[in-house]
C-alpha positions in Angstrom: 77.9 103.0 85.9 76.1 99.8 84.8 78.5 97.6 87.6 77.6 99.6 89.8 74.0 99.8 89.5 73.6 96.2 89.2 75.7 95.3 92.6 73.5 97.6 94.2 70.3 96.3 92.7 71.7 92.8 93.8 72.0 94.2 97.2 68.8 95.9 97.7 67.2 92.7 96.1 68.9 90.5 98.6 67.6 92.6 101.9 64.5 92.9 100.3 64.5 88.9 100.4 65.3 88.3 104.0 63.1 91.3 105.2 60.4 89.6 103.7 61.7 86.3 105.1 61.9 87.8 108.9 58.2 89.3 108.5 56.7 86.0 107.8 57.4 85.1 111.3 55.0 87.6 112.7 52.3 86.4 110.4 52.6 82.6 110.2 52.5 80.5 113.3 53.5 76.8 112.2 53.6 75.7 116.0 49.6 75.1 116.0 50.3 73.8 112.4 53.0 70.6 114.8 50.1 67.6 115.5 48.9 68.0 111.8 52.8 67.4 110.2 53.2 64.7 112.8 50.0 62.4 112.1 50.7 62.6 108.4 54.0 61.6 108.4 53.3 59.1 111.0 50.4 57.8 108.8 53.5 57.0 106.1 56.5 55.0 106.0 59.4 55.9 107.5 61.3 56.5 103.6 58.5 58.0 102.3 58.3 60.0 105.9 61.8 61.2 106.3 61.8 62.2 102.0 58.6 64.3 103.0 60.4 65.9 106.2 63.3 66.9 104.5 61.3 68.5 101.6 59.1 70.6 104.3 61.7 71.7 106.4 64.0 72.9 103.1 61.2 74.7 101.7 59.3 75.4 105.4 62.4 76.9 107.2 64.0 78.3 104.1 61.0 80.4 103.7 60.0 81.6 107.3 62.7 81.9 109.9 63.4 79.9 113.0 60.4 77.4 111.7 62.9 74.8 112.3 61.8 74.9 116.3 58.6 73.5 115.3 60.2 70.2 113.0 62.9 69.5 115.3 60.7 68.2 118.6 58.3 66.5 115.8 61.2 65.1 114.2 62.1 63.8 117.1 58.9 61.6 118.3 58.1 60.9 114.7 61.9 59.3 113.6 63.8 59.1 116.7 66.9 61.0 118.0 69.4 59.2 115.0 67.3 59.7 112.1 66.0 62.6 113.0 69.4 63.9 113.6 70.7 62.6 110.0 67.4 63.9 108.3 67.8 67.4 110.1 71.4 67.2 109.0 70.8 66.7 105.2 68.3 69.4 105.1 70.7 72.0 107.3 73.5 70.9 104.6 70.2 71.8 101.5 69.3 75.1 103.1 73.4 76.4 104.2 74.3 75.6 100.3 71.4 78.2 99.2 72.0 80.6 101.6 75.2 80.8 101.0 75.2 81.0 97.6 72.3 83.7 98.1 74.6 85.9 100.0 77.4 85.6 98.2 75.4 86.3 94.4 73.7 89.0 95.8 75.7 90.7 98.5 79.3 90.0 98.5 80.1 92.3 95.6 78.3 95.6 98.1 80.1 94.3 100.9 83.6 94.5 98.8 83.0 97.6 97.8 81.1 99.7 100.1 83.3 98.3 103.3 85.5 101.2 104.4 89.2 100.9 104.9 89.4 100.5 108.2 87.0 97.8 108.8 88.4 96.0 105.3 90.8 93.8 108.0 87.4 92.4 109.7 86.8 90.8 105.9 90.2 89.2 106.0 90.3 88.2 109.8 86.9 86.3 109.1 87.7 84.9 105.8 91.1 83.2 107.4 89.0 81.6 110.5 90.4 78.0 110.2 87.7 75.1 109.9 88.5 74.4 113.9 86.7 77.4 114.2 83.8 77.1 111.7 83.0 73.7 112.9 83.1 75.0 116.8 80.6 77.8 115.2 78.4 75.2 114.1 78.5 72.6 116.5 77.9 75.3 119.2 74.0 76.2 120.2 74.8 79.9 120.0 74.6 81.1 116.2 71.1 80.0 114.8 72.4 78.6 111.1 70.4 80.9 109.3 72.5 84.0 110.1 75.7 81.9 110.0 75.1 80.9 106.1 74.3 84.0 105.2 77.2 85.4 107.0 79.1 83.3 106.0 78.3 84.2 102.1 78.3 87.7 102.6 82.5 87.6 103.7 85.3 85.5 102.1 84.6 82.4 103.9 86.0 79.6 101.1 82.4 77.2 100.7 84.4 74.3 100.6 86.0 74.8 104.0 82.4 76.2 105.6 80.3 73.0 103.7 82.8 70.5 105.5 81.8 72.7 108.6 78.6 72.1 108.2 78.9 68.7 107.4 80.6 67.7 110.1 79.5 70.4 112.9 75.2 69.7 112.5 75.2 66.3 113.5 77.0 67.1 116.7 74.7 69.8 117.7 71.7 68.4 116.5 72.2 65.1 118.0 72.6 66.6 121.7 69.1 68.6 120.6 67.1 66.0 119.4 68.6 63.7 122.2 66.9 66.3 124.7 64.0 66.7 123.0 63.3 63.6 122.5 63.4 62.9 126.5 61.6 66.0 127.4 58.6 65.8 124.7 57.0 68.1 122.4 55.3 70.1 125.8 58.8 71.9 125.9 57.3 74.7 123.2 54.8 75.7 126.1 56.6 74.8 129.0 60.3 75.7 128.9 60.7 74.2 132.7 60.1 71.0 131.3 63.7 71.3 130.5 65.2 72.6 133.3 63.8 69.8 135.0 65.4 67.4 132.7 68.6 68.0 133.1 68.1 67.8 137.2 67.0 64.2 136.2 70.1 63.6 133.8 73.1 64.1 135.4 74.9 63.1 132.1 72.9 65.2 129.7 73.8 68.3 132.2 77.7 67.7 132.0 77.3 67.4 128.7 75.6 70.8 128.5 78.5 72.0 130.4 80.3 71.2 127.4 78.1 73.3 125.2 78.3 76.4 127.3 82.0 75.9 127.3 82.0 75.7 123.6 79.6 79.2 123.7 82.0 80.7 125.4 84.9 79.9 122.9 83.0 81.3 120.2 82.1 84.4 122.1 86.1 84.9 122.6 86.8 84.3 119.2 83.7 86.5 118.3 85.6 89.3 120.3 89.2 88.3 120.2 91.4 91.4 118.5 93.9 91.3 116.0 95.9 94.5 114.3 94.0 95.9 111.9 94.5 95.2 108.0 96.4 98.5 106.8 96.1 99.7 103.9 99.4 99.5 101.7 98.5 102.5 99.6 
């Protein structure tokens, strides 16, 4: 009776975490909160800058949900497409290992043993996805990172072979973002044309987001691709 009390106090403490996560959204908007971040970091230098960034997107983004779209056009004028890409990168790498581990203390033991039989083979399939896979996953602009950790600690995904993922996966798609964002400007959170009309300009930057979509679709097969279900042996 005690194990399984305290799985399902882990459990309820681990929604109760990302509900409250998901509702700061509503109430915090850090977008009008962009020209302040940018003039004091620009007011530093850049080590003392990019040790600042990474420490306010850990704790910013960890804390309130897709926050991350307001450092990654600021990190982009204020360091550059490279470092903003390797700074981005560290703090993605930060936030997946706490996640993960999050998921994975609190939730993986409900998951094991509340999953019914038949869907049991779901938990396998993912947990064998190869690291081709879970670097296409990450390297892809389709899954937004936060729901990927998470996922990703919630199932039997190995953390070695997802950290390498992320590792190696960030930098690709973060590099193609920042790239953009760093041609288009910070005007792009008010004016999503701005982009649109970009990659009219940029004949290379639109094959390249060819590439992208293809990569989308790949994981949207993989994301529905069937295999036979795990059967139970007893």
């Amino acid at each position: 009776m005690p194990e399984r009390i305290n799985y399902k106090i882990k459990f309820l403490a681990f929604v109760a975490v990302i509900l409250l996560l998901w509702s700061l959204v509503r109430f915090i908007d850090f977008a009008k909160y962009t020209a302040a971040i940018e003039s004091f970091l620009k007011s530093l230098p850049v080590f003392y800058a990019s040790i600042i960034y990474i420490a306010l997107y850990v704790g910013v983004t960890f804390f309130v949900f897709f926050s991350k779209d307001v450092f990654w056009p600021a990190g982009a004028v204020i360091f550059g497409v490279a470092l903003s890409t390797l700074l981005i990168t560290i703090s993605e790498i930060i936030n997946a290992c706490i996640l993960f581990y999050l998921a994975r203390g609190l939730g993986r033991a409900f998951v094991e043993k509340k999953t019914p039989e038949r869907y049991r083979y779901l938990d396998e399939k993912i947990g064998r996805v190869n690291f081709v896979w879970l670097f296409i996953f990450r390297a892809a602009p389709l899954i937004p990172y936060r729901f990927m950790d998470l996922a990703a600690g919630l199932t039997k995904i190995d953390f070695r072979r997802y950290l390498l993922a992320v590792i190696l996966g960030t930098p690709v798609k973060m590099f193609w973002i920042q790239y953009v964002l760093r041609g288009v400007g910070k005007n792009i959170l008010t004016n999503p044309d701005l982009l649109v009309e970009y990659f009219l300009r940029n004949k290379i930057m639109l094959l390249v987001g060819l590439v992208y979509f293809f990569l989308v679709v790949l994981v949207i097969i993989k994301m529905k691709s069937k295999e036979k279900p795990y059967v139970s042996k007893h």
